[in-house]
C-alpha positions in Angstrom: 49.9 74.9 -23.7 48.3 78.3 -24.0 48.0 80.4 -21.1 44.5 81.1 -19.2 44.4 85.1 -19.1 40.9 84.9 -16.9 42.4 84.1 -14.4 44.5 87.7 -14.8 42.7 90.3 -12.5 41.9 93.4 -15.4 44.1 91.7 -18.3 41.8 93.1 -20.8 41.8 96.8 -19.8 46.0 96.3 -19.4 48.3 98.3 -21.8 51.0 95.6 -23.7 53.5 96.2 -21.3 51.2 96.0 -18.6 50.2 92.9 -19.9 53.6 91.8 -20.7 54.7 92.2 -17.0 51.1 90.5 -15.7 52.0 87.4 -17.4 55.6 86.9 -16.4 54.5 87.2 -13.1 52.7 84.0 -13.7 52.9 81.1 -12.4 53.0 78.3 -15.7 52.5 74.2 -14.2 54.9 72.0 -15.1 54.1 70.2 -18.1 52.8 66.6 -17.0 53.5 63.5 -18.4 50.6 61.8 -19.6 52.8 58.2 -21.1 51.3 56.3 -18.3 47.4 57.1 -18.9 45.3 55.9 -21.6 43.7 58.0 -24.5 40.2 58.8 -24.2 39.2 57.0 -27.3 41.0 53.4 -26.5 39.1 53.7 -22.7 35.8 54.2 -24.3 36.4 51.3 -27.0 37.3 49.1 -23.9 34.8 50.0 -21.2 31.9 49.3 -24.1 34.0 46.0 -24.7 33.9 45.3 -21.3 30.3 46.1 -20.8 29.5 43.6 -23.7 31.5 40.8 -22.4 29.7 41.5 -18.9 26.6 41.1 -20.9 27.2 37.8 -22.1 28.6 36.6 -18.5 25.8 37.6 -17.1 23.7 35.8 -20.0 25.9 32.7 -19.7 25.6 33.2 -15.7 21.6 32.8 -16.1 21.8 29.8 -18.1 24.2 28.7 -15.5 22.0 28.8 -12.5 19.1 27.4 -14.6 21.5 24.0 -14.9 21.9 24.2 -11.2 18.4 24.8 -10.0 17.2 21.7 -12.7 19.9 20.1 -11.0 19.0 20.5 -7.4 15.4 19.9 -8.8 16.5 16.6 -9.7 18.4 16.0 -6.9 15.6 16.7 -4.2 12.9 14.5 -6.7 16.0 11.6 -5.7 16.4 12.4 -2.7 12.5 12.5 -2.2 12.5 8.9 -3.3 15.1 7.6 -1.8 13.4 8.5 1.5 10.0 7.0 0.9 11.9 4.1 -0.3 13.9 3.8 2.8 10.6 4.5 4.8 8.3 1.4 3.5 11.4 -0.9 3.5 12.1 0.1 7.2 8.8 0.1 7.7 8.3 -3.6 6.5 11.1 -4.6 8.3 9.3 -3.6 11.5 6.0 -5.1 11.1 7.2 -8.4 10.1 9.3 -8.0 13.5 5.6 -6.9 15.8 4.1 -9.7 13.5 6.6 -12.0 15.0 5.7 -10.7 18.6 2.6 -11.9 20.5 0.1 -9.9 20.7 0.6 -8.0 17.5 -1.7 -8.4 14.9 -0.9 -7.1 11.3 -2.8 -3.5 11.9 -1.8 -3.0 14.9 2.1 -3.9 14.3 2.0 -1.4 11.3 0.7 1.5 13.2 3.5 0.6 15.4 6.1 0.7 13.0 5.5 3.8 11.5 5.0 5.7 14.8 8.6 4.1 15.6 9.6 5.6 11.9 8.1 9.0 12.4 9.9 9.4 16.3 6.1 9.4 17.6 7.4 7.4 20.6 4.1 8.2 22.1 2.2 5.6 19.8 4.9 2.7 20.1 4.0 2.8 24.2 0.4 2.9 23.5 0.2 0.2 20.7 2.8 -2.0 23.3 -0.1 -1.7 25.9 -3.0 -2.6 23.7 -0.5 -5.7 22.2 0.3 -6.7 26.1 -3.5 -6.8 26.8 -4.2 -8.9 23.6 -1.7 -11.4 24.7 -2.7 -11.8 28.6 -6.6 -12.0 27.0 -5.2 -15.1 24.8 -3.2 -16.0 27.4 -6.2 -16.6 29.7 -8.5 -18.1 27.0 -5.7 -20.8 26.1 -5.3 -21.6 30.3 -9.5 -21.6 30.6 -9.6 -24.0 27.4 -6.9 -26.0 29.1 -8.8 -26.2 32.5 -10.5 -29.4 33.1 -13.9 -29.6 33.2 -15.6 -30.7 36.1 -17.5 -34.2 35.6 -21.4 -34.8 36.1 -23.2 -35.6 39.5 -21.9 -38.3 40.4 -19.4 -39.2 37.5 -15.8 -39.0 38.1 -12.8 -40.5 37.7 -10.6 -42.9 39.9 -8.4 -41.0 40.4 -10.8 -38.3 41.8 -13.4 -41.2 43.8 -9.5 -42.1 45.5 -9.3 -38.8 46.8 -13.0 -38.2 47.9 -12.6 -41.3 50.1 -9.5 -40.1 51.5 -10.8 -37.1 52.5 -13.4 -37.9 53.9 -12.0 -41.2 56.1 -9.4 -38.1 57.4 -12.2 -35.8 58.0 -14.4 -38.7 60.0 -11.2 -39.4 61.9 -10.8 -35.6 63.0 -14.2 -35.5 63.7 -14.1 -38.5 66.1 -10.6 -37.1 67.6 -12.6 -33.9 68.1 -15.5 -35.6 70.0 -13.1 -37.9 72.3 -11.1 -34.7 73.1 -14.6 -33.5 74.1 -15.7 -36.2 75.9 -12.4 -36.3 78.1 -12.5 -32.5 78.8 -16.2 -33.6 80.3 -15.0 -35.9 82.2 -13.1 -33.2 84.1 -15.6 -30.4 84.2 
């Protein structure tokens, strides 16, 4: 390895001896053993080699996440589905069960299952109290239809001429008890 004179102070203007004496002043670095590093020529041929194959990962990497995203795709269309699946069946379910209930007609017991589907709790209560108020109006059109009806002037059964009479032999005789008790208090007075 040659030696750098610039770094010589005046090495140029010097006479040989001069020069001579300059230079075995000076300090020469060990030589350094260079077996363990890699020639210029075999890192380039490997760093473009390696910047090819990064290339086609990164290629291979694109057509790879395309795969997953049309596989979530899919997977959400399913999943998608399967949820509006699982919401008419439960939501069948629950009408034939309000159906079943008195009260409930068939709009009214579907609006209330799918407020109890959606969580709209709200709804269910309200749709409860409109069924409860259908159910005491029936209710009291089935006991008014079962109500008997009151006979003519005059007509009337038996049973009901029986208890006429009864009442009113038991109102004469508390109306004569009245008018003795009467009469005796006169008496007095």
């Amino acid at each position: 390895m040659p030696i750098d004179t610039t770094v010589i102070e005046g090495f140029e203007s010097m006479t040989a001896e001069q020069k001579v004496e300059a230079l075995l002043k000076v300090e020469v670095p060990e030589k350094i053993d260079l077996s363990g590093y890699v020639k210029k020529d075999l890192f380039d041929k490997t760093a473009s080699e390696l910047a090819e194959a990064k290339k086609t990962i990164k290629g291979k990497m694109s057509e790879d996440e395309a795969a997953k995203a049309q596989a979530d795709a899919d997977r959400k269309a399913l999943e998608d589905k399967y949820t509006e699946l699982l919401r008419k069946s439960t939501i069948a379910e629950h009408t034939a069960r309000y159906i079943a209930m008195p009260g409930y007609d068939e709009k009214l017991a579907r609006e209330t299952a799918e407020a109890l589907f959606d969580g709209n709790m709200e709804k269910v209560f309200e749709n409860q109290q409109k069924a409860n108020a259908a159910y005491e109006k029936k209710l009291r059109a089935d006991l008014v239809k079962q109500d008997p009806k009151p006979d003519g002037a005059g007509g009337g059964s038996e049973e009901k001429d029986e208890a006429v009479e009864f009442a009113k032999k038991l109102g004469k005789q508390r109306a004569d008890a009245l008018k003795n008790a009467n009469e005796g208090l006169k008496h007095y007075f």
